[in-house]
C-alpha positions in Angstrom: 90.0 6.5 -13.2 91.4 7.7 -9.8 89.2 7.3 -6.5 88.3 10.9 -6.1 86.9 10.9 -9.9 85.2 7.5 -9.3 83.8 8.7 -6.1 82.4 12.3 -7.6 81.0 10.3 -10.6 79.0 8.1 -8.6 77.9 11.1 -6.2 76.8 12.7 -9.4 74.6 9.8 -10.7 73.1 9.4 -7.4 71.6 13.1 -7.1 70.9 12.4 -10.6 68.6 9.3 -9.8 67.0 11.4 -7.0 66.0 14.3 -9.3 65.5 12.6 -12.7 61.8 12.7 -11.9 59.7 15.0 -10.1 59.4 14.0 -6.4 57.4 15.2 -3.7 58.9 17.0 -1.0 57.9 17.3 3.2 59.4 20.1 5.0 59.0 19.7 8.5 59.3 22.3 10.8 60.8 21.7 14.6 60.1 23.2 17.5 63.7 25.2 18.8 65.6 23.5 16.0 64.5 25.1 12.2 63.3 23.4 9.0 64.5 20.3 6.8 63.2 19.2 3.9 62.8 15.2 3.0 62.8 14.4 -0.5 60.4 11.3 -1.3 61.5 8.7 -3.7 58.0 7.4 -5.6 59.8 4.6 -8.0 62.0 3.4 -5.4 58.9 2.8 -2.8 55.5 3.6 -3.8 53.4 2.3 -1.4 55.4 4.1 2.1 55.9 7.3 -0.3 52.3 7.2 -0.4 51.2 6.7 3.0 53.6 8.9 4.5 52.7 11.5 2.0 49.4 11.2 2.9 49.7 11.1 6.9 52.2 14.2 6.4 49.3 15.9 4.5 46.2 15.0 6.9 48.3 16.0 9.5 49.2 13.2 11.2 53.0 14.1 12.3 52.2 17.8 13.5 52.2 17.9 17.4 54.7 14.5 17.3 57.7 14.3 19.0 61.0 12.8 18.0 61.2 9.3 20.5 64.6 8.1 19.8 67.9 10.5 19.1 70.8 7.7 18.9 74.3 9.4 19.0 76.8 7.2 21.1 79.1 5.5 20.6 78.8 7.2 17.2 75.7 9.3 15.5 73.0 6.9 14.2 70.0 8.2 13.8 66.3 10.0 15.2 63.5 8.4 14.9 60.0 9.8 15.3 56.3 8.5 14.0 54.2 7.0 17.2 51.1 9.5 18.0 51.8 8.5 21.4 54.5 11.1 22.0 51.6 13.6 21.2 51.0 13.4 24.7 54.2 15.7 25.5 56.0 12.5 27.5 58.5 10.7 25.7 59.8 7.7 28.0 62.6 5.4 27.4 60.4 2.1 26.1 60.4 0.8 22.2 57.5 2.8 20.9 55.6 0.3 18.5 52.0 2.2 17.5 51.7 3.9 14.6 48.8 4.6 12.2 47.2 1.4 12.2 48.1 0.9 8.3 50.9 -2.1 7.9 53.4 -1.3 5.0 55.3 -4.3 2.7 58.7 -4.2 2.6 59.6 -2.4 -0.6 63.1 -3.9 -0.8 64.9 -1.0 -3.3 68.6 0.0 -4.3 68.3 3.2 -2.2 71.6 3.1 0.7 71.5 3.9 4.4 74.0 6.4 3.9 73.4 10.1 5.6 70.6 11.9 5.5 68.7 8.7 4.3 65.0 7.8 5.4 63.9 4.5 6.4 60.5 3.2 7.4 61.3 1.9 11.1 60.3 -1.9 11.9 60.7 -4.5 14.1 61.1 -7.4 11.9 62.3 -10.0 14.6 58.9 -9.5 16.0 57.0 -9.6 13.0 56.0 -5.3 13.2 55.7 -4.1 9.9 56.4 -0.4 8.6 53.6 1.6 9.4 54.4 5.6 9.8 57.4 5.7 12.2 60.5 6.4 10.2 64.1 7.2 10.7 66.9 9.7 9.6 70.4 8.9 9.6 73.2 10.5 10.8 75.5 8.5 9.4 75.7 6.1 6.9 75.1 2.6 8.4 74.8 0.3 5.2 74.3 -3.1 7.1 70.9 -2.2 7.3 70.5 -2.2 3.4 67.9 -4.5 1.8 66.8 -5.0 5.8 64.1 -1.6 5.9 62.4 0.3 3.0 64.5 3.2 2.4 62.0 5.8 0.8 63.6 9.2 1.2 66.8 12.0 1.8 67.3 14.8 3.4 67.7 17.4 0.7 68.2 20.4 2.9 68.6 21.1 6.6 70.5 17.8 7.7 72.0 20.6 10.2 68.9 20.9 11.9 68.6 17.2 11.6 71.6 16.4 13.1 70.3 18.4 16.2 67.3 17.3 16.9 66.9 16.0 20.7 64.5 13.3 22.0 61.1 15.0 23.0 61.5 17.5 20.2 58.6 18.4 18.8 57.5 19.2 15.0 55.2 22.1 15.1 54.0 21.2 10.9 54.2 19.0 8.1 54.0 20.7 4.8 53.6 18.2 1.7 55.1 20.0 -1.7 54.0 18.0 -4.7 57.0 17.5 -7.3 
């Protein structure tokens, strides 16, 4: 089988493991920038599909701003999740609240390719996942088996890959699959 084949056969089986079941969906909407929609992944990571289902729904993320937009030396990733940026200021510190609702790791298959989302952590000083999560913007697969991967972008990775520190999400809107 030549590369290209290979490559479009696993592409295939990959959107096929996403949609074998029905998953729930969070469309976020963004202040100046449009709509994307994240696609959760229940079997993959039940616990973080859970609570960040359920902070989505209560509301949680409306009013939040995006605290980290990584694009040099290459595009990385945004990052947003910390009710402190509610306040309108987002400074340049590491931004460590969150809910107050540790998550496990749920080490799972799922890649750090693009579009992926990853519950953020800072496991060298012991912070587990709580509701701050990140998109990529490129695939960055050393960080595989290091974060729980619990979702992709399944539509708007356009407005994704323009979002700005300090942009703001004006809604949360939890579809169940």
């Amino acid at each position: 089988m030549n590369t290209l084949l290979k490559l479009a056969t696993v592409a295939t089986i990959g959107l096929m493991a996403w949609s074998a079941q029905a998953q729930d969906k969070l469309v976020f909407r963004v202040e100046n920038r449009g709509e994307f929609t994240m696609t959760l992944n229940k079997a993959a990571a039940p616990k973080t599909c859970a609570q960040i289902a359920n902070l989505a729904e209560t509301g949680f993320y409306d009013g939040m701003r995006f605290h980290r937009a990584e694009r040099r030396p290459k595009p990385f990733l945004v990052q947003i999740g910390d009710p402190e940026t509610k306040s309108g200021i987002v400074e340049d510190k590491i931004y460590k609240s969150g809910s107050g609702k540790p998550l496990p790791l749920e080490v799972n298959n799922l890649e750090n390719e693009i579009g992926a989302v990853g519950l953020a952590t800072i496991p060298e000083e012991g912070i587990p996942g709580d509701s701050q999560f990140y998109i990529l913007l490129s695939a960055n697969r050393f960080l595989n088996g290091k974060y729980t991967v619990f979702a992709k972008i399944t539509s708007g990775m356009d407005v994704v890959q323009k979002i700005e520190k300090g942009d703001k999400v004006l809604s949360v809107k939890l579809i169940k699959g």
